[in-house]
C-alpha positions as CSV (number, residue, x, y, z in Angstrom):
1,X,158.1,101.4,130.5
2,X,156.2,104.9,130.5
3,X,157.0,107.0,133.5
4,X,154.6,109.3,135.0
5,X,154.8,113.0,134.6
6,X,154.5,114.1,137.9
7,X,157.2,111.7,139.3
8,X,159.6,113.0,135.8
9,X,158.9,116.6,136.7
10,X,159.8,115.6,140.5
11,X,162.7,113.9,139.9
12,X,164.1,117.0,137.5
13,X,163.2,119.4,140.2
14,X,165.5,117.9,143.0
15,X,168.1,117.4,140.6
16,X,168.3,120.6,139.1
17,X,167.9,122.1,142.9
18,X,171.6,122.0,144.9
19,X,172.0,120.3,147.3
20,X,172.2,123.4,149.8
21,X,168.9,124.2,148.8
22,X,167.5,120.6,149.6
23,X,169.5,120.5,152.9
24,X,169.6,123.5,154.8
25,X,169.7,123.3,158.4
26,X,166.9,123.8,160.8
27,X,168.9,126.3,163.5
28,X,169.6,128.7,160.1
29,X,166.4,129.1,158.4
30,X,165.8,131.8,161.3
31,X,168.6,134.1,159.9
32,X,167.5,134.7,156.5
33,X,164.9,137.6,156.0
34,X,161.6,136.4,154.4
35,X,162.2,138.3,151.3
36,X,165.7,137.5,150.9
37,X,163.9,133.4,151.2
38,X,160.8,134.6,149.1
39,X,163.2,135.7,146.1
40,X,165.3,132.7,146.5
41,X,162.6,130.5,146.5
42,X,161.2,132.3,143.2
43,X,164.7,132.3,141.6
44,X,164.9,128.2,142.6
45,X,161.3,128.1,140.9
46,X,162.7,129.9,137.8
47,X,165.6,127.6,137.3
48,X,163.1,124.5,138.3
49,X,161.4,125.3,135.3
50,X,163.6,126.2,132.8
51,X,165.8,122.9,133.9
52,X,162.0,121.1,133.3
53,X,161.2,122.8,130.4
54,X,164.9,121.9,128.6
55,X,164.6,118.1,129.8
56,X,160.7,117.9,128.7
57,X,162.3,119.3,125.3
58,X,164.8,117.0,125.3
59,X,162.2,113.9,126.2
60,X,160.2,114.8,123.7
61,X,163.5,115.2,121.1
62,X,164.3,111.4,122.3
63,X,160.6,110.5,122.2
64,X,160.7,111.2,118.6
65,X,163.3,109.9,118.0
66,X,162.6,106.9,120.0
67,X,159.2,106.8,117.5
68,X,161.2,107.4,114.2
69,X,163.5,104.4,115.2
70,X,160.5,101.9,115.8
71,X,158.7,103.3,112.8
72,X,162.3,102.4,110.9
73,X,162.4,99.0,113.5
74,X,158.9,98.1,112.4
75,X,159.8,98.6,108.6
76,X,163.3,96.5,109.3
77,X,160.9,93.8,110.8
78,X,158.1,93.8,108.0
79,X,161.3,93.7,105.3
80,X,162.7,90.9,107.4
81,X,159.4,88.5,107.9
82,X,159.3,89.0,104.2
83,X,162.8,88.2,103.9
84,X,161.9,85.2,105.7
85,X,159.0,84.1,103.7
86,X,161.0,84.6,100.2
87,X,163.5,82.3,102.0
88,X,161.2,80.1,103.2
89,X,159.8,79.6,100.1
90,X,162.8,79.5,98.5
91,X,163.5,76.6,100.9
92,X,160.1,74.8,100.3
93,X,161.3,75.0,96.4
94,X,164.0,73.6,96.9
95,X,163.0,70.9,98.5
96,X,160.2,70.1,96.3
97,X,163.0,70.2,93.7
98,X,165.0,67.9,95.9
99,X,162.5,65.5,96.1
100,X,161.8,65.1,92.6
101,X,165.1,64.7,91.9
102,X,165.1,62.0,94.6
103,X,162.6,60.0,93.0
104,X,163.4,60.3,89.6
105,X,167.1,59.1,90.6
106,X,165.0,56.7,92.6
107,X,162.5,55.8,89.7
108,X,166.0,55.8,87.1
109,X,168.0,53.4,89.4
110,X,165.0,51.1,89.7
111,X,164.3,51.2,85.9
112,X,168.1,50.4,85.8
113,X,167.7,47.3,88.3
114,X,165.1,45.9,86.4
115,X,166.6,46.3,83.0
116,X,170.0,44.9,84.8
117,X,167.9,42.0,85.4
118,X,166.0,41.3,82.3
119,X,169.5,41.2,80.9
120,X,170.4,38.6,83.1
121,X,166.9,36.9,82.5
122,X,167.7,37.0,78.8
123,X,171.3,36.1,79.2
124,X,170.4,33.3,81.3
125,X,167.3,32.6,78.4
126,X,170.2,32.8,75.4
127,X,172.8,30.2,77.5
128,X,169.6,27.9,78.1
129,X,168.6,28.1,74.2
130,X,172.2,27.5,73.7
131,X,172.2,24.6,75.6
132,X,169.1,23.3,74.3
133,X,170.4,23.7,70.6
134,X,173.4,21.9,71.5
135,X,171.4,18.7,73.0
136,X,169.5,19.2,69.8
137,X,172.4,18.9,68.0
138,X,173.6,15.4,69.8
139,X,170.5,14.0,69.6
140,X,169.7,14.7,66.0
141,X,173.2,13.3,65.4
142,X,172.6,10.2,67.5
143,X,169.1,9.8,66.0
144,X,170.2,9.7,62.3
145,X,171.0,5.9,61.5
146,X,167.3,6.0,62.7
147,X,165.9,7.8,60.6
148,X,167.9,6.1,57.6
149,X,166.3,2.7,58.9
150,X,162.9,4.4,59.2
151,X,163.0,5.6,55.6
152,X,164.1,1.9,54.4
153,X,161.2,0.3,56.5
154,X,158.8,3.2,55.1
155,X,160.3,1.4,51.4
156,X,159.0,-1.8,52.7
157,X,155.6,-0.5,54.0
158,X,153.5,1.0,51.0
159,X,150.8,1.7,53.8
160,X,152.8,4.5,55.2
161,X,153.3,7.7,52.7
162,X,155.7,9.5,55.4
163,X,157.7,8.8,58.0
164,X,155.7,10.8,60.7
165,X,152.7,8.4,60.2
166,X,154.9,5.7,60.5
167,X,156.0,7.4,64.1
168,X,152.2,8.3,65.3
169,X,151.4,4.2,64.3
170,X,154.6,3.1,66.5
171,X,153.0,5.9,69.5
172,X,150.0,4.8,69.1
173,X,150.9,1.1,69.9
174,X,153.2,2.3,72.5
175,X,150.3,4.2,74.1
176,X,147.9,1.1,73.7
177,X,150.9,-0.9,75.3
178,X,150.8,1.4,78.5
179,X,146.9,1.4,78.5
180,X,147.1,-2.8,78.5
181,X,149.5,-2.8,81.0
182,X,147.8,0.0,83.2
183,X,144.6,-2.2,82.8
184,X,146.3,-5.3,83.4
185,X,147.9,-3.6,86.5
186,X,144.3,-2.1,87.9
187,X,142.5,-5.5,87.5
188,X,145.5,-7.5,88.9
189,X,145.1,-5.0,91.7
190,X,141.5,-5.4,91.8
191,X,141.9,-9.4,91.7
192,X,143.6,-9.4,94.8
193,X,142.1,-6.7,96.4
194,X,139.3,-9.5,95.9
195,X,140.8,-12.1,97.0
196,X,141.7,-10.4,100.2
197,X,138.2,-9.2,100.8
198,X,136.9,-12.9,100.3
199,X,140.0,-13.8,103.3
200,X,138.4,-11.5,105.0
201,X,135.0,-12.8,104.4
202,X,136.3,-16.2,105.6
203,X,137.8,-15.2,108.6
204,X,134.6,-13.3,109.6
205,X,132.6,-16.0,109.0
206,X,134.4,-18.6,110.6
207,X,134.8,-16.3,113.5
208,X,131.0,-15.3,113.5
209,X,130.2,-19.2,113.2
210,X,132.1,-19.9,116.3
211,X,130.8,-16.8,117.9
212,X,127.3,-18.2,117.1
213,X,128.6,-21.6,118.8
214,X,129.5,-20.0,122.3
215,X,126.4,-18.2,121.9
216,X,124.3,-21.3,121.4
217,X,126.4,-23.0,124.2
218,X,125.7,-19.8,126.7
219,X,121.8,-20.2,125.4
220,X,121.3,-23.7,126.1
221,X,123.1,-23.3,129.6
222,X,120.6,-20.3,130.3
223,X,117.4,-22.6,128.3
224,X,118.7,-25.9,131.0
225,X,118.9,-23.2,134.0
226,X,115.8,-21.3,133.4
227,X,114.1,-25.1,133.4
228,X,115.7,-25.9,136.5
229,X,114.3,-22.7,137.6
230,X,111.0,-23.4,136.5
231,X,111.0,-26.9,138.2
232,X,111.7,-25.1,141.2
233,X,109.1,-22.4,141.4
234,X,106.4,-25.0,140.2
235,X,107.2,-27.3,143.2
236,X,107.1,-24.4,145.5
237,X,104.1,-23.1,144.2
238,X,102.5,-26.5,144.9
239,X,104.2,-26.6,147.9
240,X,102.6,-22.9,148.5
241,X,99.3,-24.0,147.3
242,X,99.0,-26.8,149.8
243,X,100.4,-25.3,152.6
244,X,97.7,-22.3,151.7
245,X,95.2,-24.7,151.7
246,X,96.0,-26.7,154.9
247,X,96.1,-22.4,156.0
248,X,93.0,-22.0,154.2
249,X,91.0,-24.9,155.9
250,X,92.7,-24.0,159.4
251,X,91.1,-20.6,159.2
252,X,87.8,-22.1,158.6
253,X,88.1,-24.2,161.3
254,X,88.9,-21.5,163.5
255,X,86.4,-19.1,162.3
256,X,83.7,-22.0,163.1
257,X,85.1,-22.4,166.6
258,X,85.3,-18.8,167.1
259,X,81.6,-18.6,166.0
260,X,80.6,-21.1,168.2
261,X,82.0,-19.7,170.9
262,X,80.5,-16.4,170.2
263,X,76.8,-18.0,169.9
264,X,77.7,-19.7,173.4
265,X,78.4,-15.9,174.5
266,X,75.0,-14.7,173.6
267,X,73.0,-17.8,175.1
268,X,74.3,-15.8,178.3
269,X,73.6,-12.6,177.6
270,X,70.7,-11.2,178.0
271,X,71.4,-8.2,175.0
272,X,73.4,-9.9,172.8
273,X,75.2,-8.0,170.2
274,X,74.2,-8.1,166.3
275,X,77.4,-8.9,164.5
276,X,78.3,-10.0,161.0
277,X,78.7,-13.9,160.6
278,X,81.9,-13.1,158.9
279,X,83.4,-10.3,162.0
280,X,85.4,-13.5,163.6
281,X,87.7,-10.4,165.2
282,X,84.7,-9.4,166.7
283,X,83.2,-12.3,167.9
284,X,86.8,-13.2,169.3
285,X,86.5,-10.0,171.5
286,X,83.1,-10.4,172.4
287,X,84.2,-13.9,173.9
288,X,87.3,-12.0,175.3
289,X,85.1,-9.2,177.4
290,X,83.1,-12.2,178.2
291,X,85.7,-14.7,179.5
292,X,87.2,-11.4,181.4
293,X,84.3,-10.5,183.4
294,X,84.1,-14.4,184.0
295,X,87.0,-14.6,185.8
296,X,85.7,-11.3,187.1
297,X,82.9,-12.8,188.4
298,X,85.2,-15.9,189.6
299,X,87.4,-14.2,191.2
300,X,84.8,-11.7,193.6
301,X,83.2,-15.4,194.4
302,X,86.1,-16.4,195.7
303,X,86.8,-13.1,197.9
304,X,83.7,-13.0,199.2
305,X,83.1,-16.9,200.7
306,X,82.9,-17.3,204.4
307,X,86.0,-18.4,206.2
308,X,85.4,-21.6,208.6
309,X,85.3,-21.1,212.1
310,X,87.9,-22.5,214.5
């Protein structure tokens, strides 16, 4: 860190000063004469400055110094971060290289597995064909007296040049065989498929015939009690048609009386009331409001006749 001049030059002063100098007593600054101090105080600013001007030469002998070892610093640094680049590319390099060889031992040892296991595929292939050639082998052996009887029965059948077409003919009627009996197995199969579907037709008719039975049993019970029914509601409505006519000729009667009563009502009145023939309720309370004022009538008779004398 840089240090200010004025505090350097300080600092140099009071140590190049001695320490009488910096510390002299207060009770002997009276016994010097003033020149004696004036000259001492010039000869202390004489030494001040030579003692400031050999440090200042000697800073600036380190400064440069001090500069020429970070210029050479610096130049150490820029040769090391390129030191450290080359390596670091070096590094990169090699692991780039690294990696290839990685995968090609990668890509070799898979090539490798797979040609380790196509040998074992073909291995496996050759002991199969091996196998196959030895069955082969049996069964050509244990076919032979057949093929000596073929060619003997080919000697008996001119029709047949070659024993092939003798062996497609004996295919063919084996394959015609199968096709008979698959056909013979399907329409067996469909015959009693059939059969059980007609069962089945059976049962469900015999059980919809009896179903049909109970339902023309539950019919004819509902048929007898919706006649009984009938019977029932006729004899009420005759029953209702007479009673309504007995009701019917009782109403008459009473709407006669009712108007005979009300024309007896308006022989009294002097300002009888103009009501319909058919208004029985109001002929029934004219005759009403009549018979009350009546009784009315009546009754203040009664109050008002004379006692007997004693």
């Amino acid at each position: 860190m840089a240090v200010p001049w004025e505090e350097y030059f300080r600092l140099a002063l009071q140590e190049k000063l001695p320490a009488s100098s910096r510390k002299i007593p207060e009770q002997s600054v009276d016994h010097f004469p003033p020149v004696l101090r004036l000259l001492e105080k010039r000869q202390e600013l004489a030494d001040a400055d030579r003692g400031l001007r050999a440090q200042k030469e000697v800073f600036q002998t380190t400064r440069a110094a001090l500069k020429e070892r970070w210029e050479q610093l610096e130049q150490k640094e820029q040769e090391l971060k390129g030191s450290f680049v080359r390596f670091d590319k070096f590094l990169q390099d090699t692991e780039a290289r690294r990696n290839r060889a990685l995968r090609r031992a990668a890509q070799e040892r898979l090539q490798a597995d797979r040609r380790e296991a196509e040998a074992l595929r073909l291995r496996a292939q050759f002991e199969e064909l091996q196998r196959e050639r030895a069955r082969l082998r049996c069964r050509l052996e244990r076919l032979e007296p057949c093929a000596r009887l073929l060619g003997r029965v080919l000697e008996q059948l001119p029709e047949f040049q070659e024993i092939p077409e003798l062996v497609a003919r004996f295919d063919g009627l084996v394959d015609m065989q199968a096709a008979l009996r698959l056909t013979e197995r399907q329409r067996l199969a469909e015959l009693e498929e059939a059969r059980a579907r007609l069962q089945r037709l059976r049962d469900a008719g015999q059980s919809e015939l009896l179903g049909q039975g109970q339902q023309r049993v539950q019919l004819l019970e509902r048929l007898e009690a919706a006649r009984e029914r009938t019977l029932r509601w006729e004899s009420k409505w005759i029953q209702s048609q007479n009673t309504g006519a007995e009701k019917t000729l009782l109403l008459g009667r009473t709407r006669i009386a009712a108007l005979n009563l009300f024309q007896l009502v308006c022989r009294h009145k002097t300002h009888p009331p103009a009501l319909d023939i058919e208004d029985t309720e109001g002929q029934l309370e004219q005759v009403k409001l009549f018979i009350l004022d009546l009784s009315a009538m009546l009754a203040s008779l009664g109050q008002a006749k004379p006692t007997p004398a004693c």
